[in-house]
C-alpha positions as a printed Julia matrix, in Angstrom:
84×3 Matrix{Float64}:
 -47.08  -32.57  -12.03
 -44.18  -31.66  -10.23
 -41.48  -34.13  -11.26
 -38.09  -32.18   -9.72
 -34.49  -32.2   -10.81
 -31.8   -30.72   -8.5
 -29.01  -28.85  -10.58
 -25.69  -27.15   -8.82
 -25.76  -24.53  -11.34
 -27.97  -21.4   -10.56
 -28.38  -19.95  -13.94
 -29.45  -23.44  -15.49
 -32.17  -23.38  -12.55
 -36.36  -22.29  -13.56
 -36.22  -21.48  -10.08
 -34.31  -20.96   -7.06
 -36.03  -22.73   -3.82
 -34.92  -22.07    0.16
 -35.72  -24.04    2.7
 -37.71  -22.99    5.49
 -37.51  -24.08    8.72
 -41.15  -22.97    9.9
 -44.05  -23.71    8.1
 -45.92  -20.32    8.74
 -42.9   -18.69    6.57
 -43.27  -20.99    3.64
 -44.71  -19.71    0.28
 -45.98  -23.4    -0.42
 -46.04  -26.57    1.35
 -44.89  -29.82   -0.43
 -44.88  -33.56    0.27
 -42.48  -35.48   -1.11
 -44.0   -38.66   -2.93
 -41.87  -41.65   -3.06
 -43.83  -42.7    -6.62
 -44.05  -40.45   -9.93
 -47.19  -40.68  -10.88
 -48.73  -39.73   -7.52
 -47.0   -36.53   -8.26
 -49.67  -34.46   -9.52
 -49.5   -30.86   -8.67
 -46.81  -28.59   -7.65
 -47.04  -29.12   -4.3
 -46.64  -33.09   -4.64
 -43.09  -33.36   -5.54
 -40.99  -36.58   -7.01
 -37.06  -36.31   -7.67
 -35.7   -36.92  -10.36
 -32.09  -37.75  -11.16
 -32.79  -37.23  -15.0
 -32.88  -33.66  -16.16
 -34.63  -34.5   -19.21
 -37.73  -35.86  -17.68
 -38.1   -33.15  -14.7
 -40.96  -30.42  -15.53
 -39.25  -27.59  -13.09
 -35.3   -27.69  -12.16
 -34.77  -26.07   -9.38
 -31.35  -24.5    -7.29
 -31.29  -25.0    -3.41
 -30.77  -21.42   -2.53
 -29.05  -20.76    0.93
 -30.0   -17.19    1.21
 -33.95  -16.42    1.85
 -33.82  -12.94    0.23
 -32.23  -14.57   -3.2
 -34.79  -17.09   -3.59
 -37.69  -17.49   -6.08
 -40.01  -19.52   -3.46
 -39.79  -20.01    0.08
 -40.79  -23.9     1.12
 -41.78  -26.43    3.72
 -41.85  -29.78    3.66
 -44.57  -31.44    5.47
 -44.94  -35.53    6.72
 -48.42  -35.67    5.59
 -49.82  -35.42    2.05
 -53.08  -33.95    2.75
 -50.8   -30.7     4.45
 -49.63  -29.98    1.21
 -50.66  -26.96   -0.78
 -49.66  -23.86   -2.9
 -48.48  -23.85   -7.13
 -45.62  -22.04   -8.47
């Protein structure tokens, strides 16, 4: 499962995600499910606003070269694919 919680702290982070902006850069693909149980995977991500129930925090990183894993989101579930 990849339930997700967001922390503003880099150091309390298990990893430090960037962005892409081109899928053919991305380490993984993920779809964002609106529903936590349909999160199964680490490519099918829910967010959580409770740290205590999230199995990976991660850091929005806003330089490429600092980050643990390189993303993309994608529009269609099926797309998704890749595990930390």
């Amino acid at each position: 499962m990849a339930i997700i919680y967001v922390t503003n702290q880099k150091h309390r982070a298990d990893l430090k995600i960037y962005r892409e902006n081109q899928k053919h850069r991305a380490d993984m693909l993920i779809f964002v499910e609106n529903q936590k149980h349909r999160a199964k995977g680490d490519c099918l991500w829910f967010y959580t606003d409770q740290k205590h129930r999230a199995d990976t925090i991660i850091y929005w990183e806003d330089q490429k070269h600092r980050a643990d894993l390189k993303i993309y989101e994608v529009d269609q579930r099926h797309r998704a694919k890749g595990s930390f």
